[in-house]
C-alpha positions in Angstrom: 41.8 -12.4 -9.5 39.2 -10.1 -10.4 35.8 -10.9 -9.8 32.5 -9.9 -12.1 29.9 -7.5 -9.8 26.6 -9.3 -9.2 24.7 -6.7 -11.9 27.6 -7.9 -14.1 26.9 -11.3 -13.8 23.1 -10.9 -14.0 23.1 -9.4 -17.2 25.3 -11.8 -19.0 22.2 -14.3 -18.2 21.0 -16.6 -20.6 17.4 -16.5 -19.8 14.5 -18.6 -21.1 11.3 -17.3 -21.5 9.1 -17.9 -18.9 7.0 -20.9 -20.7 10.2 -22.7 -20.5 10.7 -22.3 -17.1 6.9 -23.4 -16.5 6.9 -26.4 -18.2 9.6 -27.8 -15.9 7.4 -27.4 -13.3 3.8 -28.8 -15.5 2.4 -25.5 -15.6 1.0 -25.1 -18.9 1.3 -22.1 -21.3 -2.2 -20.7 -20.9 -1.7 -20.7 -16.7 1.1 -18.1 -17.0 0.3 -14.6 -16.7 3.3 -13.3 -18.9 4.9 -10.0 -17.6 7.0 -9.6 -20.7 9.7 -12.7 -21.7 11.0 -13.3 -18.4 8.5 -13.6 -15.6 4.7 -14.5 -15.3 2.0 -15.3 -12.7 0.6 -18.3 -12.0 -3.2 -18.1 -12.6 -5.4 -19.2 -9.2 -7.3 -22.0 -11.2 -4.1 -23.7 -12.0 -3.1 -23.4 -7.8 -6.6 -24.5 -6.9 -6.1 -27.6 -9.0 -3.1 -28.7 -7.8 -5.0 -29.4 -4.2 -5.2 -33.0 -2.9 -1.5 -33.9 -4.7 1.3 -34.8 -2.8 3.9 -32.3 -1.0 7.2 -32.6 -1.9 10.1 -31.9 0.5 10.3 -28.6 2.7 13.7 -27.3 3.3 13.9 -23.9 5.1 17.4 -21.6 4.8 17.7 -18.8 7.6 20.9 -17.3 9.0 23.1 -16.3 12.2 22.6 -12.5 13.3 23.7 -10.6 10.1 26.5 -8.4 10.4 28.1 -5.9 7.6 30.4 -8.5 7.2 27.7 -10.0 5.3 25.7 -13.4 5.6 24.4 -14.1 2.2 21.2 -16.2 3.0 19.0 -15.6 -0.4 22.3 -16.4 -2.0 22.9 -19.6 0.0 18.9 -20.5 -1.1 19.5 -19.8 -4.9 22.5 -22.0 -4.8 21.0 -24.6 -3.0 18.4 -24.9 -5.6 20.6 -25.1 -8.1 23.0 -27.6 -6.6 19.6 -29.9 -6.1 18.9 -29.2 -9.4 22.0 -30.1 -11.0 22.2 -33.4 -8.7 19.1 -34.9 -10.9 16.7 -33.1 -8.2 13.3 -31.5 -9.3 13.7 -28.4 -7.4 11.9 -24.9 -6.9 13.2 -21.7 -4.9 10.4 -19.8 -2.8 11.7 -16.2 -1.8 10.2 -12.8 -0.8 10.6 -10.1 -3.4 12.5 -6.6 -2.7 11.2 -3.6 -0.7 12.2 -0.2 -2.4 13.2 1.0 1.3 16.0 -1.1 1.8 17.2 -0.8 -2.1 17.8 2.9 -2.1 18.6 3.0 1.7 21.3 0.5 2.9 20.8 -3.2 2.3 20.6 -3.2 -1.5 18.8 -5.9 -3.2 16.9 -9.5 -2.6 17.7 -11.7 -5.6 21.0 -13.4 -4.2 24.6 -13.0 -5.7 27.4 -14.0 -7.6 26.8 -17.1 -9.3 23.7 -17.8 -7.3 21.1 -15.2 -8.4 17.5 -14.7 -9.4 16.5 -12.9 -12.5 15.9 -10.3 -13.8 17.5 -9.4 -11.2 17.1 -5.3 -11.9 13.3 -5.6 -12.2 12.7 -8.1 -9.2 14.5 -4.8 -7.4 12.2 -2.4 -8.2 8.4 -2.6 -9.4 9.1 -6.3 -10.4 5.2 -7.3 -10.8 3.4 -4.1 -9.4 2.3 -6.6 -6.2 4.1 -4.1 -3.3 2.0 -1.2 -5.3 -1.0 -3.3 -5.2 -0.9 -3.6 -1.5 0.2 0.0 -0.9 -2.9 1.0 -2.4 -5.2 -1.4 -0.6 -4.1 -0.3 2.5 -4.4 3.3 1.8 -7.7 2.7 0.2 -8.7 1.8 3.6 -7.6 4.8 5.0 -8.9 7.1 2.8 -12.8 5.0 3.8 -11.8 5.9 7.3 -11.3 9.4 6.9 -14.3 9.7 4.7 -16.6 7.4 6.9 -16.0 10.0 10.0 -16.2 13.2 7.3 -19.8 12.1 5.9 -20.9 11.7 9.4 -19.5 8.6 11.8 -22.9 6.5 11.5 -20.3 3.8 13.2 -19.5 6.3 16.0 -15.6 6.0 15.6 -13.7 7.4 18.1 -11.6 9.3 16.5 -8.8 9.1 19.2 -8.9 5.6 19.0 -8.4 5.0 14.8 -5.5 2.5 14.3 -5.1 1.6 11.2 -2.1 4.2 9.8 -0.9 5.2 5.8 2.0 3.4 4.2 4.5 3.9 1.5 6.9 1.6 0.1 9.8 4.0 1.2 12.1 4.6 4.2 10.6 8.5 5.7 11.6 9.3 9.0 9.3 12.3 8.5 6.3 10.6 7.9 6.6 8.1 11.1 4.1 10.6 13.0 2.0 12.9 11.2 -1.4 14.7 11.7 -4.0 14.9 8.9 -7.3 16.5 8.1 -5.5 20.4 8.7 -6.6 23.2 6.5 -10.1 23.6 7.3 -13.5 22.1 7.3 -13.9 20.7 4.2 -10.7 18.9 4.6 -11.9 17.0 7.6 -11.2 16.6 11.0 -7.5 16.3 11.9 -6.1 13.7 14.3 -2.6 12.4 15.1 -2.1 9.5 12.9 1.5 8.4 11.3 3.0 6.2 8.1 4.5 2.8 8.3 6.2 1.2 5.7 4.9 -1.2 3.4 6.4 -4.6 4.0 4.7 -3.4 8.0 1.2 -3.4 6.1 -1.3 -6.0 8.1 -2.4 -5.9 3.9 1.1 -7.5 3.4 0.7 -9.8 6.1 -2.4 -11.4 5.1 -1.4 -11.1 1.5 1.5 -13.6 2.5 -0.7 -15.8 4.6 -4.4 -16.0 2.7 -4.9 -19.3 1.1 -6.8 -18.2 -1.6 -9.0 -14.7 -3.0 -11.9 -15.9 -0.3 -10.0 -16.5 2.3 -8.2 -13.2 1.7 -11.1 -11.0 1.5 -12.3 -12.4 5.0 -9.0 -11.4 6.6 -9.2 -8.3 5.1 -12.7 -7.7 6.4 -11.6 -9.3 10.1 -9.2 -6.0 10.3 -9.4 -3.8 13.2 -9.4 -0.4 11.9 -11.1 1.9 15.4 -13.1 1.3 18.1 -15.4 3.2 19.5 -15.9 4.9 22.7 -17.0 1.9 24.3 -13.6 0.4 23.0 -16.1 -2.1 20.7 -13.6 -2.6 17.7 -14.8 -1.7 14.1 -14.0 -3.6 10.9 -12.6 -3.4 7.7 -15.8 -4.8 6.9 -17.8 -2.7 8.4 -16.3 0.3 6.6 -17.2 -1.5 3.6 -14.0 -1.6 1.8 -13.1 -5.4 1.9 -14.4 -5.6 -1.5 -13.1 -3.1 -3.4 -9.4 -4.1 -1.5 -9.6 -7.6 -2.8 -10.2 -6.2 -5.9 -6.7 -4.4 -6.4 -5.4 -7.2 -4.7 -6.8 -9.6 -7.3 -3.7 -10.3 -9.2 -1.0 -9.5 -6.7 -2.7 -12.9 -5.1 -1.0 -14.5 -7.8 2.6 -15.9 -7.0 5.5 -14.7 -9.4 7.5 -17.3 -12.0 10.9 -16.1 -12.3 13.9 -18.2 -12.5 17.7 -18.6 -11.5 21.1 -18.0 -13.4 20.7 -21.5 -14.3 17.3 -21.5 -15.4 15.7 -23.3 -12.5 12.5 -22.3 -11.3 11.9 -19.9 -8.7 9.1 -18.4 -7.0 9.2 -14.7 -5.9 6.1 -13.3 -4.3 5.4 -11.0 -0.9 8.1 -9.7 1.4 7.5 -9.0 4.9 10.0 -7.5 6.9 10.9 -10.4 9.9 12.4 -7.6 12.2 8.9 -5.8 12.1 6.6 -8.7 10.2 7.0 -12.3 9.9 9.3 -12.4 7.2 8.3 -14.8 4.7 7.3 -15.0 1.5 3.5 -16.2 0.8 1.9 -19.5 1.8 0.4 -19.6 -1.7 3.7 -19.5 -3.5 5.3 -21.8 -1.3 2.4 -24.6 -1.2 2.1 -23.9 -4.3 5.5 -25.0 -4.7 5.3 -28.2 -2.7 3.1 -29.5 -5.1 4.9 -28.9 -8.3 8.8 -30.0 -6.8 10.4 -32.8 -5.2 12.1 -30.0 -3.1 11.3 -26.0 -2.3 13.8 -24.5 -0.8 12.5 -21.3 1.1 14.1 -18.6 3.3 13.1 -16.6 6.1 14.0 -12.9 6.9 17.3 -12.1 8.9 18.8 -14.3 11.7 16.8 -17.4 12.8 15.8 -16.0 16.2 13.3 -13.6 13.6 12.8 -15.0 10.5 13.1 -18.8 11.5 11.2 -18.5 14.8 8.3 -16.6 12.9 8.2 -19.3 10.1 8.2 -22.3 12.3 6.2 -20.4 14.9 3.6 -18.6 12.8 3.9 -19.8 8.9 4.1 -23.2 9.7 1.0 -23.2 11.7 -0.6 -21.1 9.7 -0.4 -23.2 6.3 -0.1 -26.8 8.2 2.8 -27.2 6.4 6.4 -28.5 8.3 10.4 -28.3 7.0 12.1 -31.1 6.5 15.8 -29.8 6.9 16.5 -26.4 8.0 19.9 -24.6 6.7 21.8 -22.4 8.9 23.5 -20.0 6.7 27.3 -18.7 8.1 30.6 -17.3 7.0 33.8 -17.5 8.6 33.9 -13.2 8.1 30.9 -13.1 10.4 32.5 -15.5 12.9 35.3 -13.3 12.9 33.2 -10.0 13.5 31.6 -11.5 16.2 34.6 -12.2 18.0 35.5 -9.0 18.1 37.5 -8.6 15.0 36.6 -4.7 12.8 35.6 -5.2 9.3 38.6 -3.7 8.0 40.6 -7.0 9.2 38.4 -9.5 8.2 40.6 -10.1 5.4 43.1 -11.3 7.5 43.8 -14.8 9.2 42.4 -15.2 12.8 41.3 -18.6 13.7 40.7 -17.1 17.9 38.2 -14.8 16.7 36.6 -17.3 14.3 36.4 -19.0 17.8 35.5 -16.5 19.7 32.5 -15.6 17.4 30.8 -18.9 17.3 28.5 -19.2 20.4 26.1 -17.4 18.2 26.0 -19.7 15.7 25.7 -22.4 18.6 23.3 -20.4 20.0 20.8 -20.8 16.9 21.9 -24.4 16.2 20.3 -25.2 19.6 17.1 -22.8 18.9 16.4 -24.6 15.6 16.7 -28.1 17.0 14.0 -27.1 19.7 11.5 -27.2 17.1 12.4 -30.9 15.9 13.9 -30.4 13.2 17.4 -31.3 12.1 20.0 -28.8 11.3 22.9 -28.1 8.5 25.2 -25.5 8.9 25.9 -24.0 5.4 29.3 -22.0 5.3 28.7 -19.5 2.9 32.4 -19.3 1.2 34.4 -16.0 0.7 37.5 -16.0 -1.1 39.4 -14.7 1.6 38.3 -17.4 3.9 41.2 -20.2 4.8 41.3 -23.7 5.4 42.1 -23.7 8.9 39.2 -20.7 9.5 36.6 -23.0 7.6 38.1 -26.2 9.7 37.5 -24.8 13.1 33.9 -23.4 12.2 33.2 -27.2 11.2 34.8 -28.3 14.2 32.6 -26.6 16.3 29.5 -27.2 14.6 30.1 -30.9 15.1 30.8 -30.1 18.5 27.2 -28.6 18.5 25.9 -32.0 17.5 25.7 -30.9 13.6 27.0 -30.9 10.2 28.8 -27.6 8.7 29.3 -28.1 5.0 31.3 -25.7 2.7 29.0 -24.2 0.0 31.1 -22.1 -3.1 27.7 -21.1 -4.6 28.7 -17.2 -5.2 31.7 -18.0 -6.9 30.7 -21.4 -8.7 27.1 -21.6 -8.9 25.5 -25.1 -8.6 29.1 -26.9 -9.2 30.2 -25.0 -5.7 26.6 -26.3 -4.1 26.3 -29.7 -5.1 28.1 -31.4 -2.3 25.5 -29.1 0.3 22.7 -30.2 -1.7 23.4 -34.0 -1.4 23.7 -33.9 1.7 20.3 -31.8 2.9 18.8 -33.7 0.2 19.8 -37.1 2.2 18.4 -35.6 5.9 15.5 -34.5 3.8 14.7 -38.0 2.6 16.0 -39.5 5.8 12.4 -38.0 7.4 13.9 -37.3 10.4 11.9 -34.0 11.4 9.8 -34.2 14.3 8.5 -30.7 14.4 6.9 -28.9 16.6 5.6 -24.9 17.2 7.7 -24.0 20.8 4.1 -22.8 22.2 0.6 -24.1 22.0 -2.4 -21.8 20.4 -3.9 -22.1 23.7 -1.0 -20.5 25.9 -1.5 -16.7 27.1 -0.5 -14.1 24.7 2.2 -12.6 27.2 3.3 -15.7 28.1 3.9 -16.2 24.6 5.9 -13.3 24.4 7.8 -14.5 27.1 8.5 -17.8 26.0 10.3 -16.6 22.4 12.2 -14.2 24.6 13.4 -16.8 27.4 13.6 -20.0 25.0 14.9 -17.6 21.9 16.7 -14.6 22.9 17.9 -16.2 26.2 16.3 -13.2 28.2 16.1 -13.4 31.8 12.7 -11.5 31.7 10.0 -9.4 29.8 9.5 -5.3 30.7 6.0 -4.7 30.0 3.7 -1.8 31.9 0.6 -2.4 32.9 -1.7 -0.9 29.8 0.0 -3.5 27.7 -0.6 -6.1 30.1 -4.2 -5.3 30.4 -4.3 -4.6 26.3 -3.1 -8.3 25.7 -5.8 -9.8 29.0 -8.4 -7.5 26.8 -7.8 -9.0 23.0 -8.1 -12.9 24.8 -11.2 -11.9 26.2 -12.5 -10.8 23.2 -11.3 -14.1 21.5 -7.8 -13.7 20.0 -6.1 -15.5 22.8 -5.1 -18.2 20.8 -3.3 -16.4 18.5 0.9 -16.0 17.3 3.0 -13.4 18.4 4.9 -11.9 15.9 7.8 -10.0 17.7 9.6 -6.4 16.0 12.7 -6.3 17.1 16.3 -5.7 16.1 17.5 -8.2 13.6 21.1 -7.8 14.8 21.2 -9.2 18.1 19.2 -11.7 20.5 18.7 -9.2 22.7 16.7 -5.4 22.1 20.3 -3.9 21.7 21.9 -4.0 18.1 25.5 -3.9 19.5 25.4 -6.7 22.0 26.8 -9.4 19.8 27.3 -12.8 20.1 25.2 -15.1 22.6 23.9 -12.7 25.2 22.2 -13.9 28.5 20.7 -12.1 31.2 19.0 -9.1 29.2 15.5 -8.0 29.4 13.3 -7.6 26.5 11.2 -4.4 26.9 7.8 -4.3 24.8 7.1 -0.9 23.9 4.0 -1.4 22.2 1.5 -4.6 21.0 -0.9 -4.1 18.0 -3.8 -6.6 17.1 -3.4 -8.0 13.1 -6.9 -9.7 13.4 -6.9 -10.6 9.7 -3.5 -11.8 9.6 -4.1 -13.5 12.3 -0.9 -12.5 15.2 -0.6 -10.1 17.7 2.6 -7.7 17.0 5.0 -7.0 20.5 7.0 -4.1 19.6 10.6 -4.7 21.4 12.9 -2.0 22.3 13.8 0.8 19.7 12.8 -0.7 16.4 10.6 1.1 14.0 8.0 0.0 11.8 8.8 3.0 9.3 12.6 3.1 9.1 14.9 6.4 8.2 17.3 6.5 5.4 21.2 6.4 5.9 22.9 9.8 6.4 24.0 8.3 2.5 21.7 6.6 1.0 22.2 4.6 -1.6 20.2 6.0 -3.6 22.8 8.9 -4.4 24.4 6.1 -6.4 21.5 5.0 -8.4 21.1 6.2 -12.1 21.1 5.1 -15.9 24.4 4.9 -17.4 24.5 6.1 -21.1 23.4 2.9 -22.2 20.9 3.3 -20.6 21.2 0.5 -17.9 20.5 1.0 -14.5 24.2 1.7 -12.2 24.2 1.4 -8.7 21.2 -0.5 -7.6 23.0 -3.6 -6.3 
């Protein structure tokens, strides 16, 4: 049988303008910022109104280790909202939207698949809303004060050794990862090392995702730390005096995104940190947001549940006060069967052993996720080359795991494949059976922190961390951001610092690298292993592939 692509199936979508989509949620017409038919914004004094009402139901999707065998974890959250949906459920999706880096490198794009998809799903890929060039600029606006602060004369006596806050683009370049500025002379400035991350690594992005509202987001953009002096005294955003003027370009990128799925259900699409080098979810505005319009939100976090999950539950959730009711656990038997060893080429094949063989990593996040108090659905992710007995024995050991593995058919069905996954995380849901709880108190030690995602999380036997970074942490509490998250960059493909250790590894060691201080988003950043926070395209990117077709249509983005 031959299957429709995804960009196929997306543009045979019967979409409703956006006012539609609004008014199943009670937003009225004049709330919606319109970005042509099919998306809008949500204006703030329609979000601050909604304060006070009642939350509905938090459900949180995340994933096992992705593999190229593929996962499918915003598909499994578009389906799910749909299945809800079509069950008589008043239900809204809360996703992060697409980086460019990933689109025309290697991963390809962030609205789901198949039958389960976001649109427009083309737009959402690329400059969707302008909100990831909003931030861009912000941040480099900030930059650009820096340099010029030091040019017309350092009144704040920056050390010029000591500036931290680097450039970012929206773009994977290698090149760019260490750079020095200022050369060519004295009217240029006064060159220093200095370097490019990209911009789903933006603090900007960070605090984007985590302000509550355009006040509290101009405070966190003044709290960031952007030098320190010779003295090592820190200096501010603020005190370069380009807060204001940041919060201004941020003004509507504050505002969450209206979009909606193949079948016309709401869905929110607004941020998109990285989880292997941020904290990979979309904004606390578009989700709480969320919670009061819908009975249910359905949100994802980035990669496997030892980044994206950890940070949401660890960071997000504290950060927003705001707690998951069911959390879905997003597998496929293909992955099973890469992990136990089997080479992509023969996933096609039969191989209940290796499906076997593969599963202590999804046992190994089962037993993370349950740590926090929360209760725990295993949603199997259906291929077409999957077969009964493969499915049977990943639901065999879920239960032996103490939890439910359900077969989802979203891709290939839509909300008729997800409807039996959706009753059933909408009973636990209701059920209120959560009883959660952040794995480490604000008050603990920032490297004991550290240590306890990588001993209660990754399963590492210990943490590799020199003496500078030691003191560096013993430093930042004495100067009062002790109590603060750690958000941890590491490798999203396995628990430990090593991409190619698969499965459940124990006895590794988690080496820190590096630790920065977000002060406005409010987390310290422990940079683990080999990860980058400005990654390198493919040797072929996919961007070879991309280009308008002679009808003009966009071929090869997804």
């Amino acid at each position: 049988m031959a299957y429709k692509t995804d960009i196929e199936i997306a543009r045979e979508a019967n979409k409703k303008p956006i006012q539609e989509i609004g008014a199943k949620l009670g937003i009225p017409d004049a709330d919606l910022l319109p970005f042509g038919h099919d998306k809008a914004k949500i204006s703030a004094e329609f979000i601050k109104a909604q304060r006070g009402k009642k939350d509905g139901k938090l459900i949180l999707v995340t994933a096992i280790n992705p593999t190229p065998a593929g996962e499918g974890k915003t598909t499994t959250t578009v389906g799910l909202g749909d299945g809800l949906n079509k069950i008589g459920k008043k239900a809204a999706v809360c996703i992060r939207e697409a980086s460019l880096g990933p689109c025309f490198g290697m991963k390809g794009g962030a609205a789901g698949g198949g039958y389960a998809q976001v649109v427009p799903m083309e737009e959402m890929n690329l400059h969707f809303t302008g909100d990831f060039h909003a931030i861009t600029s912000a941040h480099n606006l900030l930059s650009a004060m820096i340099d010029n602060h030091i040019y017309w004369g350092n009144e704040l006596e920056i050390d010029q050794r000591r500036v931290v806050w680097r450039r970012v683009l929206d773009m994977n370049d290698r090149a760019l990862r260490d750079i020095v500025t200022s050369l060519g002379g004295v009217s240029n400035g006064f060159p220093r090392q200095s370097g490019f991350d990209i911009t789903v690594a933006s603090e900007v992005m960070a605090i984007l995702c985590l302000a509550l509202d355009m006040e509290d987001l101009q405070k966190r953009l003044g709290d960031i730390i952007v030098a320190y002096r010779r003295d090592r005294s820190p200096i501010y955003a603020r005190d370069i005096k380009a807060d204001g003027a940041m919060a201004v370009l941020l003004q509507q990128a504050m505002q969450p995104n209206l979009v909606q799925t193949l079948e016309n259900n709401p869905a929110f699409v607004h941020g998109g940190p990285f989880a292997n080098i941020a904290h990979g979810c979309n904004s606390v505005v578009a989700t709480t947001t969320a919670l009061k319009l819908a009975d249910y939100v359905i949100t994802e976090a980035g990669f496997g549940a030892d980044l994206g999950a950890e940070k949401f539950l660890n960071i997000k959730c504290r950060k927003a006060g705001i707690a998951p009711s069911v959390v879905v656990l997003v597998a496929t038997v293909r992955a099973m069967k890469m992990n136990g060893g089997v080479a992509k080429a023969d996933l096609g094949a039969e191989n209940v052993t290796a499906v076997n063989d593969g599963c202590p990593n999804l046992g190994r996040h089962i037993e993370n996720l349950k740590s926090f108090g929360v209760p725990v659905v295993v949603a199997i992710n259906h291929f077409v080359t999957d077969t009964d007995a493969e499915v049977q024995a990943v639901k065999d050991y879920v239960a032996s795991q103490g939890s439910e593995a359900i077969l989802s058919k979203h891709w290939e069905f839509g909300s008729e494949g997800s409807a039996d996954l959706a009753k059933r995380v909408s009973e636990i849901a209701d059920a209120d059976m959560a009883n959660f709880a952040p794995i480490y108190p604000d008050e603990m030690p920032l490297f004991e922190k550290i240590e306890t995602i990588a001993k209660r999380i990754y399963r590492a036997d210990e943490v590799l961390a020199d003496k500078k970074i030691r003191d560096q942490l013993r430093q930042w509490e004495e100067q009062g951001y002790g109590n603060l998250p750690v958000c941890m960059a590491k490798t999203q493909y396995s628990f430990s610092t090593d991409p190619n250790l698969r499965g459940a590894p124990t006895g590794h060691s988690v080496p820190v690298r590096e630790v920065r201080l977000s002060a406005g988003a409010g987390f310290i950043v422990a940079i683990c292993g080999e990860i980058m926070t400005m990654p390198g395209l493919p040797r072929v990117p996919s961007a070879e592939a991309i280009m308008l077709n002679d009808d003009g249509q966009i071929d090869g983005l997804f």
